[in-house]
C-alpha positions as CSV (number, residue, x, y, z in Angstrom):
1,X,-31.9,23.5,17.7
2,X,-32.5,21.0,20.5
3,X,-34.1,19.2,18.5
4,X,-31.5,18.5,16.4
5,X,-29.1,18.1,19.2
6,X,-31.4,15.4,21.2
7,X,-31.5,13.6,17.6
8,X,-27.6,13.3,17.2
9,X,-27.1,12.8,21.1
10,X,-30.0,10.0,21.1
11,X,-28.1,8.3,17.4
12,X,-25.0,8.4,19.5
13,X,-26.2,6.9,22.4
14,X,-25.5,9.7,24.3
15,X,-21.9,8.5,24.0
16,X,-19.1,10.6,26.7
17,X,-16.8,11.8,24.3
18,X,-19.7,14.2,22.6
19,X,-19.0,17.2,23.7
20,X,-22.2,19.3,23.6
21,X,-21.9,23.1,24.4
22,X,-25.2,25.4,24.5
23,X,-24.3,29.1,24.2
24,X,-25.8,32.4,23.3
25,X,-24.8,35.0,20.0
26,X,-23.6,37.9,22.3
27,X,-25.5,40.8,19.9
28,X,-28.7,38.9,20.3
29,X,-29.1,37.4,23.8
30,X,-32.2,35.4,23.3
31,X,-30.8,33.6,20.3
32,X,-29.4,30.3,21.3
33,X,-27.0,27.8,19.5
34,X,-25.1,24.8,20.3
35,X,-21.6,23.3,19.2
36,X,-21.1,19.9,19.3
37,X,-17.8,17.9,18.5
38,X,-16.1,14.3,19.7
39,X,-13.3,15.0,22.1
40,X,-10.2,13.4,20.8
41,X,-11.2,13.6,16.8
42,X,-11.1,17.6,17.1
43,X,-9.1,20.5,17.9
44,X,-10.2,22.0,21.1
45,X,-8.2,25.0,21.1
46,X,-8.9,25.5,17.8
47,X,-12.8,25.3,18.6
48,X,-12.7,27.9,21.6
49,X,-10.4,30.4,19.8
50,X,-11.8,30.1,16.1
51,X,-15.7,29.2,16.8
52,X,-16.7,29.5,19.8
53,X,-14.7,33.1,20.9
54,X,-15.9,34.9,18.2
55,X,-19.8,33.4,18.8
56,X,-20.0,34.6,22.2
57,X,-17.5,38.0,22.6
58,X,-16.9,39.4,19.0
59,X,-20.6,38.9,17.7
60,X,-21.9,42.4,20.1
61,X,-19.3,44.4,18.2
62,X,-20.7,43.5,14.5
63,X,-23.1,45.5,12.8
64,X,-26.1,43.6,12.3
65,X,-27.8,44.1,8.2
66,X,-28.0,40.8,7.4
67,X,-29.9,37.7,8.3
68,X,-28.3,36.2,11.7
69,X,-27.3,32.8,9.7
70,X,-25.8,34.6,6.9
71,X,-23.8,36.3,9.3
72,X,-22.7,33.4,11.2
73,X,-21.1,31.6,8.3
74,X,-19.7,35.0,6.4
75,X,-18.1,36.8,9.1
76,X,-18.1,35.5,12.9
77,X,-16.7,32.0,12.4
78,X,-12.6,32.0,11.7
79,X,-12.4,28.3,9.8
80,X,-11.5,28.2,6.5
81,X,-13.7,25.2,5.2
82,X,-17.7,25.0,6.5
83,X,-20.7,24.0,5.0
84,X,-24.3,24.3,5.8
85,X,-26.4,20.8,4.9
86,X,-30.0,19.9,5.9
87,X,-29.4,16.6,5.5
88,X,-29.0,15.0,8.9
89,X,-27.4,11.9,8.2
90,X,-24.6,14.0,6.1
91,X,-24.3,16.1,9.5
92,X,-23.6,13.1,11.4
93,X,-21.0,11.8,9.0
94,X,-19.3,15.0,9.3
95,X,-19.3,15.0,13.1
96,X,-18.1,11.2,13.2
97,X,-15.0,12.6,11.1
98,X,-13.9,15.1,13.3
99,X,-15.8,18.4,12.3
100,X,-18.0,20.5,14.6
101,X,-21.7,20.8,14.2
102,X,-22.9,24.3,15.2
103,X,-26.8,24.5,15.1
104,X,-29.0,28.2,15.5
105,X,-32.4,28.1,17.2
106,X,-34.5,29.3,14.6
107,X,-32.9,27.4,11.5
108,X,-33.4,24.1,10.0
109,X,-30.0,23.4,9.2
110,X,-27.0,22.7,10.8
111,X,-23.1,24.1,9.9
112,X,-20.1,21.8,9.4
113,X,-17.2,23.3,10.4
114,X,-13.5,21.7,9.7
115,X,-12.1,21.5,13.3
116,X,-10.5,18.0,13.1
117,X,-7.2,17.9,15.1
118,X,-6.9,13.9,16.1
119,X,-3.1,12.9,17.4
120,X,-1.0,11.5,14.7
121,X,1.9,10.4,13.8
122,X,4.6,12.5,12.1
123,X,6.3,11.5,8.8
124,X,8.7,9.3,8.9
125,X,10.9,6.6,6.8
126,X,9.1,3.9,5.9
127,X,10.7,0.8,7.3
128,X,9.8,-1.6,4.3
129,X,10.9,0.1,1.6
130,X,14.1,1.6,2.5
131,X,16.9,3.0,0.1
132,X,20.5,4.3,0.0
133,X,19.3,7.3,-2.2
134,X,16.2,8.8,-2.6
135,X,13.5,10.7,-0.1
136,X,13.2,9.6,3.8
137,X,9.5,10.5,3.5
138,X,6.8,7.6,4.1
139,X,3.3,7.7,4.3
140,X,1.2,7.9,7.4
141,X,-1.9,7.4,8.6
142,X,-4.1,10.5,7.8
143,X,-5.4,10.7,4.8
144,X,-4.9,14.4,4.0
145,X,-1.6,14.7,5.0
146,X,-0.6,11.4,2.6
147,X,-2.3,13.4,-0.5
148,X,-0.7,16.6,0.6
149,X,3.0,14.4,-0.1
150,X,2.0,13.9,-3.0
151,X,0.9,17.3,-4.1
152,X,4.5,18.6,-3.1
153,X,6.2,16.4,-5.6
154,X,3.5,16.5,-8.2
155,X,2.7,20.7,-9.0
156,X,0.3,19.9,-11.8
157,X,-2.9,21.5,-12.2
158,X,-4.1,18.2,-14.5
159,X,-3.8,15.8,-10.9
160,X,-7.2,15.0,-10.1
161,X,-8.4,13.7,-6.3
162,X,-11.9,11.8,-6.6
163,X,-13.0,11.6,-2.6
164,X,-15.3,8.2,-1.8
165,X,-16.5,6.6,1.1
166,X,-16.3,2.6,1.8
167,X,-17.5,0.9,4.4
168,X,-21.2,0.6,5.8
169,X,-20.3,1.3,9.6
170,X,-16.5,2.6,9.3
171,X,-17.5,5.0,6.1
172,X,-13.4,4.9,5.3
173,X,-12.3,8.2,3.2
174,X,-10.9,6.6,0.2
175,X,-8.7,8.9,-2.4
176,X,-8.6,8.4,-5.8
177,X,-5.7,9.9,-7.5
178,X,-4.8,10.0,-11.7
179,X,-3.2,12.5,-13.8
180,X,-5.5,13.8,-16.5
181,X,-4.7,13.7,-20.0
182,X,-2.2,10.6,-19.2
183,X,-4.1,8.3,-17.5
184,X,-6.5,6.0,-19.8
185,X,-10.0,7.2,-18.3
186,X,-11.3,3.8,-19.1
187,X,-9.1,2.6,-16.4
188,X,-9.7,5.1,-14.0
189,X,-13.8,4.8,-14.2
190,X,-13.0,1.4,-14.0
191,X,-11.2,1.6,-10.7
192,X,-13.6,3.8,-9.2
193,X,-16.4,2.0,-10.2
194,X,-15.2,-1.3,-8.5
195,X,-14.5,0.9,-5.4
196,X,-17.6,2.0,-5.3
197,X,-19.4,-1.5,-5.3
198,X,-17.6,-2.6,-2.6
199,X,-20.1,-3.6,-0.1
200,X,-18.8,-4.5,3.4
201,X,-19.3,-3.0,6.8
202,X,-15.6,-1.9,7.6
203,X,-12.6,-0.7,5.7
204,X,-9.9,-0.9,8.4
205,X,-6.8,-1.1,6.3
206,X,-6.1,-0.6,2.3
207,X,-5.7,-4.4,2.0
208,X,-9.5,-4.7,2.5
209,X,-9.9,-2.6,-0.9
210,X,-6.7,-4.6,-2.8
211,X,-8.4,-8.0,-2.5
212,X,-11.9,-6.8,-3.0
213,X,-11.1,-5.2,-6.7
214,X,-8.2,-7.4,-7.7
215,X,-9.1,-9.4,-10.9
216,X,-7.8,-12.7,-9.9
217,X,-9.0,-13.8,-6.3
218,X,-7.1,-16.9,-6.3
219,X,-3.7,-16.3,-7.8
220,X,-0.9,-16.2,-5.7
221,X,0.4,-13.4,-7.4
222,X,-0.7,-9.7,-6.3
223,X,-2.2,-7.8,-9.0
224,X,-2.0,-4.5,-7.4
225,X,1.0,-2.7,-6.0
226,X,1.2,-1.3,-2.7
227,X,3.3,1.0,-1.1
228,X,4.6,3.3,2.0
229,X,6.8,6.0,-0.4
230,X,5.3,9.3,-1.8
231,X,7.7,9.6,-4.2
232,X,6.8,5.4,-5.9
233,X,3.2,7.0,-6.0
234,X,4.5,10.0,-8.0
235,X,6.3,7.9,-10.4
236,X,3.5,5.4,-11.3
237,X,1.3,8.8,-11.6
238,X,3.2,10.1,-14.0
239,X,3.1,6.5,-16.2
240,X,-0.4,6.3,-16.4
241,X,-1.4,4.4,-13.4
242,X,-3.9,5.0,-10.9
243,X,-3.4,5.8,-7.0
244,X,-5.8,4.8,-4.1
245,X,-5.0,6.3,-0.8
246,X,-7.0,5.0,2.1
247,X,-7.2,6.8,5.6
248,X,-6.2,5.0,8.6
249,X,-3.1,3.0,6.5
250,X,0.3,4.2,5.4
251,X,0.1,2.2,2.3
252,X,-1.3,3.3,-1.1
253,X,-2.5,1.3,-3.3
254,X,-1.2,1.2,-7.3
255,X,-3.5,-0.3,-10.1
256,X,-2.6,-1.4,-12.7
257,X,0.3,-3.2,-12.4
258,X,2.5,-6.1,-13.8
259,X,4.8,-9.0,-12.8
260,X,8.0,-6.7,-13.7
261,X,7.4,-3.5,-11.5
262,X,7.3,-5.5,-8.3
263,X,11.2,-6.3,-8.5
264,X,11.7,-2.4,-9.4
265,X,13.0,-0.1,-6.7
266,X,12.6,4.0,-6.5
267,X,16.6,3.6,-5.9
268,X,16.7,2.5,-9.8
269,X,16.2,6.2,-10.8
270,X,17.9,7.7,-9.0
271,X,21.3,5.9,-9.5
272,X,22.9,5.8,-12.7
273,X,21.4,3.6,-15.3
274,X,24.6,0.7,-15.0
275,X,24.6,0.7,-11.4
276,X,20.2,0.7,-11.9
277,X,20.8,-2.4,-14.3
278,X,23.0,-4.1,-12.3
279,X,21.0,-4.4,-9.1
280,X,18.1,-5.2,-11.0
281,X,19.5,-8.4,-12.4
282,X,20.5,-9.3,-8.8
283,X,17.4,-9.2,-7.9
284,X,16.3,-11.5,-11.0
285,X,18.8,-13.9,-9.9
286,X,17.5,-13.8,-6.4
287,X,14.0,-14.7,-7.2
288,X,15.6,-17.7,-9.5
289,X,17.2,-18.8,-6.0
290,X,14.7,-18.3,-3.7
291,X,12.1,-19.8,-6.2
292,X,14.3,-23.1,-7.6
293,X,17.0,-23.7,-4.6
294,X,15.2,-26.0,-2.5
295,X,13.4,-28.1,-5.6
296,X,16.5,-28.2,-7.4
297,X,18.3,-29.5,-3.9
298,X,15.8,-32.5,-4.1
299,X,15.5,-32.7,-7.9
300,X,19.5,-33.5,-8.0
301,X,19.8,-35.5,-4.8
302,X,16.8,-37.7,-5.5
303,X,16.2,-38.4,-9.2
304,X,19.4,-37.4,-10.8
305,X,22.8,-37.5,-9.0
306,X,24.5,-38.6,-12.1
307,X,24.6,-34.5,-13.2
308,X,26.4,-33.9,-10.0
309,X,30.1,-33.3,-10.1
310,X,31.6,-36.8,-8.7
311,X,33.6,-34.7,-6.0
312,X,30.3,-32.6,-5.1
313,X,28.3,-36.0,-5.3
314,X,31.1,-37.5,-2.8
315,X,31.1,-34.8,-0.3
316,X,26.5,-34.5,-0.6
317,X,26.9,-37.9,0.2
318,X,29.0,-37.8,3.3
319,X,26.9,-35.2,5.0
320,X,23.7,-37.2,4.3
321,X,25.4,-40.3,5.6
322,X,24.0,-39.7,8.8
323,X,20.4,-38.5,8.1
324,X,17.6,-40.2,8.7
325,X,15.4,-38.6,6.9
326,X,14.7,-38.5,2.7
327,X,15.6,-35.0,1.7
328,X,12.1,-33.6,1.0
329,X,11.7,-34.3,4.8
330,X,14.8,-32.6,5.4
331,X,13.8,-29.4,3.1
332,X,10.2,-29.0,4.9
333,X,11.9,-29.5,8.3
334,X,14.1,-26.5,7.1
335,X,12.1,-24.4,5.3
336,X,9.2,-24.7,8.1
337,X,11.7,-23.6,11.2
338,X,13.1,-20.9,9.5
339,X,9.5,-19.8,8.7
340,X,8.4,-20.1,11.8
341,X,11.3,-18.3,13.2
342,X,10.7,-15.3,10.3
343,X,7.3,-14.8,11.5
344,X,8.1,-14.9,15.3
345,X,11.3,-12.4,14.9
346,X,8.8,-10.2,13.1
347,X,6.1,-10.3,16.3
348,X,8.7,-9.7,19.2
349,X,9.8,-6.7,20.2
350,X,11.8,-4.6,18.0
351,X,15.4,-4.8,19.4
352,X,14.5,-8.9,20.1
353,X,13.2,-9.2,17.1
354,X,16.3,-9.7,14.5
355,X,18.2,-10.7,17.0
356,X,15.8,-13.9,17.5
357,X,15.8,-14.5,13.6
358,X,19.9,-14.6,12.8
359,X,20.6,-16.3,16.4
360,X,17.9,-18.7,16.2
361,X,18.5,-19.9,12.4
362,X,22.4,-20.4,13.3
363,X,21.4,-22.5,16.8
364,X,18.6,-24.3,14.8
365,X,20.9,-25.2,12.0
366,X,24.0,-26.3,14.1
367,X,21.7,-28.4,16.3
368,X,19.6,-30.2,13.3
369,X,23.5,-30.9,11.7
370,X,24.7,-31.9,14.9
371,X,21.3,-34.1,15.6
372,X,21.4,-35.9,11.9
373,X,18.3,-34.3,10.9
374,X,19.6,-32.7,8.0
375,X,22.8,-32.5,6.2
376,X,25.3,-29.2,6.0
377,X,24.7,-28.9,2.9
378,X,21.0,-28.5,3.1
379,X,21.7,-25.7,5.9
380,X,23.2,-23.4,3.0
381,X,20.7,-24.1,0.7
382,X,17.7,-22.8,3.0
383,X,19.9,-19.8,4.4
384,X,20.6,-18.8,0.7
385,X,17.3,-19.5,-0.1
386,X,16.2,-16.9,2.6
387,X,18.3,-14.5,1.7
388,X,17.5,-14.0,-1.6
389,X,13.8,-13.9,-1.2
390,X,15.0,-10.7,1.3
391,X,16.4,-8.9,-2.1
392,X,12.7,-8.1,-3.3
393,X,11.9,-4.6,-2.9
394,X,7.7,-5.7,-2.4
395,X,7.0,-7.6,0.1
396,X,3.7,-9.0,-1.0
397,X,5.5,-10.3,-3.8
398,X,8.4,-12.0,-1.9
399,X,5.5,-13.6,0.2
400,X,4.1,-15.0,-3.1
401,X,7.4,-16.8,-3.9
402,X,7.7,-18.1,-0.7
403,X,4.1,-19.7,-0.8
404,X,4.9,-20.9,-4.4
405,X,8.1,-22.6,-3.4
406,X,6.4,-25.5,-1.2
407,X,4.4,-26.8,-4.4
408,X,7.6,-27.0,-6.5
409,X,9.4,-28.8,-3.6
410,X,6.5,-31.2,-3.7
411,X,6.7,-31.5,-7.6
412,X,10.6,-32.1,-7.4
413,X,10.0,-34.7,-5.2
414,X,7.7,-36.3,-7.2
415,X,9.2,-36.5,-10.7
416,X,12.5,-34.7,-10.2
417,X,13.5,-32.2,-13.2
418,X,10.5,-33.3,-15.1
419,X,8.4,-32.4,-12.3
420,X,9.7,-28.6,-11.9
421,X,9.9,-28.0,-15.9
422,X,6.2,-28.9,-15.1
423,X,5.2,-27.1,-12.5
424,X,7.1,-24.0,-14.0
425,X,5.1,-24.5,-17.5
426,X,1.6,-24.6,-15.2
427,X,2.9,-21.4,-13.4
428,X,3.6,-19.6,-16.6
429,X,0.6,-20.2,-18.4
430,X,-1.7,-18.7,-15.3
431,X,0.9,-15.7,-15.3
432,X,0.4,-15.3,-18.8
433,X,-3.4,-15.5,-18.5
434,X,-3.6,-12.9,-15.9
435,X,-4.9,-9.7,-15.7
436,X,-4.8,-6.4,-13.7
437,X,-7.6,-3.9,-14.7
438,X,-7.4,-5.3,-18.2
439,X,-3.1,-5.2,-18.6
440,X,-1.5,-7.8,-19.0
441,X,0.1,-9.0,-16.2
442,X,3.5,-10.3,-18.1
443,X,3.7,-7.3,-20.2
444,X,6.1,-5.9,-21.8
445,X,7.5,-9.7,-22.7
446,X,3.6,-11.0,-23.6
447,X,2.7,-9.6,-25.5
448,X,6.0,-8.6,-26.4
449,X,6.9,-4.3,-26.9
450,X,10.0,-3.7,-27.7
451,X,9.4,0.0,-26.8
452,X,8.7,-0.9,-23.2
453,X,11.9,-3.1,-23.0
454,X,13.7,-0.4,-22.3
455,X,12.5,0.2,-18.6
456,X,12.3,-3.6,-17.5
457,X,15.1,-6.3,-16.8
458,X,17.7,-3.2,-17.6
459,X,17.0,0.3,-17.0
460,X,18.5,2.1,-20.2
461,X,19.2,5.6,-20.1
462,X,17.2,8.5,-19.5
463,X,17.8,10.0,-22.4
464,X,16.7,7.0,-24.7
465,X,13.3,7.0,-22.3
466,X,11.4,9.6,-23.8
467,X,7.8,7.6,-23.8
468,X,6.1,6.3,-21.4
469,X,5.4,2.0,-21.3
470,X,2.4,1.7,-24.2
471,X,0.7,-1.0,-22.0
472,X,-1.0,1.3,-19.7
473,X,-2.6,2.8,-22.4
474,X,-1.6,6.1,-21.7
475,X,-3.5,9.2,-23.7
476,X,0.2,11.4,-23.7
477,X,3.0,9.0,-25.0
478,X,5.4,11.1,-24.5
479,X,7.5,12.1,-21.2
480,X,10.4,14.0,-22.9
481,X,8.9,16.9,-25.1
482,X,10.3,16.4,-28.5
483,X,11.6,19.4,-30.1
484,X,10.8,20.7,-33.7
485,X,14.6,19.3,-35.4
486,X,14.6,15.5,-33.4
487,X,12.3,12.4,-34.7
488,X,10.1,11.5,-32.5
């Protein structure tokens, strides 16, 4: 036994916040044993009144038949989950992760026993991914408690959790989660197989494992979802799809995935299919704007003015009269500031925070009018511009547009309309080239399924959705069971 415990303690670096606690079985005096566990990683009431009270005051009442091991582990320790391992690097790992080692002088081999009881926070809204209607219930940061959400919503013995570790130093607890008998198993070997080549020291957030199994390294497109709400996970379970849930982040991770879902919200299902439809071609329209706005601006005012209305043309003209700058100046000056001020309102404080972002886009504006650095006109354009890159439900994806749209500004003011019919064709072809764990990334319009239609720009009817989107490759079509007198 002290063996073992000099071992550990020596690994550590005799570190202060091992707790190591020598005591002996009461029944057998001369018997000595030793608990260790990190203080702040486990529960320490939980460790006086469930291990170490019945060690050391209920052990003299037990009648002793057995082997003093086997009766350690059968009958005096109160914890649900334990394990016994020789192995001491498995002991260690355990210990690291919040469990208590207890070790018996006498026995090669120590006993992990689940005591973990770290602070954490409760669950709460997430605060990306809000809606009018549907569940208040985000993920957190423990792992455990994240997979227990989704248990709640998804009671089917066929959901299948596939534990791994990452991480050479941090060894993260990655969760693997798929529905069996509807998820391709192709896919979901495949996923778990590229998690488990990952080879890096630390796994700090689920972003680390996104970008390390993602197809496409350098497109500016994400090719895997992520998100905060249990009840998204639940949904993209059910289609096929494969979860990854990573402790230490609130965000789960959904693969495969394609351009479409990103501009879906969980709100879509839950309100009726017209209201569903409608917001989903706002938000089509939005990503036009936030995408074309600013390189249309310059297309028009630079290389083409003739297709302007002579009365708009009149009144463009009178609020550039007094700017000194050519317009792609004037759209970089904009689009920069109100970057900058995006990324600052997001770092300060949160009751400073939006306060910073509408106040200091309206004094920015006014003063850059007032100062003839840019026109009026070119003030609405960025502000509508920034608004509707706001309507997309992901944020990684709304980031991607925003990145996209300084290249087409630069294309617009190169060759005007020629340059963003260009630029657009070059864009298309890479998204059409694109893969996420073997999907294509533009499915269900290429290749073109007119079964999967149904769920994409519009949201039709539940009734009329009785299969599940053929380009996951799903091994059960069907989400409506059909009964003996319908077609299929």
């Amino acid at each position: 036994m002290e063996d073992n415990v000099r071992f550990i303690l020596d690994l550590l670096g005799d570190s202060s916040d091992v707790i190591t606690r020598r005591f002996t079985i009461q029944y057998m005096p001369d018997r000595e044993a030793a608990l260790l566990f990190i203080d702040g990683m486990t529960d320490g009431s939980g460790v006086d009144e469930f291990i170490l009270a019945p060690l050391m005051l209920e052990a003299e009442q037990v009648q002793v038949k057995s082997d003093l091991w086997d009766l350690v582990t059968k009958s005096l320790v109160h914890v649900g989950e334990t394990n016994k391992s020789k192995e001491m690097k498995e002991l260690v790992e355990s210990l690291l992760s919040g469990d208590a080692l207890l070790f018996v002088n006498g026995y090669a081999e120590g006993m992990v026993i689940n005591a973990k009881g770290w602070k954490q926070r409760g669950v709460e809204e997430p605060k990306t991914e809000s809606v009018v209607r549907g569940s208040r219930e985000g993920f957190t940061e423990t792992l455990r408690v994240n997979t227990g959400l989704v248990r709640r919503r998804l009671k089917d013995p066929d959901l299948r959790l596939k534990d791994l570790k990452v991480g050479r130093r941090t060894n993260t607890n990655v969760t693997v989660l798929y529905i069996e008998g509807v998820a391709e198993p192709d896919t979901v070997e495949e996923v778990i197989g590229r998690i488990q080549k990952i080879e890096i020291d630390g796994i700090l957030e689920s972003g680390y494992i996104e970008e390390l199994i993602q197809d496409h390294v350098w497109s500016p497109f994400p090719l895997i979802q992520n998100t905060e709400r249990p009840d998204a996970v639940v949904s993209h379970l059910l289609e096929g799809k494969v979860a990854v849930i990573t402790d230490g982040t609130p965000h789960a991770l959904i693969a495969p995935a394609v351009f479409a879902q990103f501009y879906y919200s969980p709100e879509d299902y839950y309100e009726r299919y017209l209201i569903a439809s409608f917001l989903r071609l706002i938000r089509l329209l939005s990503f036009v704007i936030a995408l074309l706005l600013p390189a249309l601006y310059i297309a028009f005012v630079s290389f083409h003015p003739e297709m302007i209305p002579s009365s708009l043309a009149i009144a463009i003209a009178a609020g550039r009269s007094t700017v000194a700058f050519p317009s792609i100046v004037e759209v970089f000056l904009m689009e920069i500031s109100v970057e900058i001020l995006r990324e600052a309102s997001v770092r300060l404080p949160g009751p400073i925070g939006p306060t910073i972002g509408i106040v200091g886009a309206l004094v920015v504006g006014d003063a850059a009018v007032s100062a003839g650095l840019v026109s009026p006109l070119m003030v609405i354009v960025v502000g509508l511009t920034t608004i509707s890159s706001y309507a997309n439900p992901s944020y990684n994806a709304a980031i991607s547009i925003r990145l996209l749209r300084f290249p087409l500004i630069i294309s617009a003011a190169v060759m005007g309309l020629y340059g963003i019919m260009i630029f657009l064709m070059l864009l298309l072809y890479h998204m059409v080239n694109l893969r996420s764990f073997n999907v294509p990334y533009m499915a269900p319009f290429s290749p073109f399924r007119l079964s999967d239609i149904k769920d994409s720009l519009i949201r039709v009817p539940w009734k009329w959705m009785k299969t599940r989107p053929k380009v996951f490759r799903t091994l059960d079509l069907q989400r409506e069971e059909v009964k003996q007198d319908e077609s299929p």
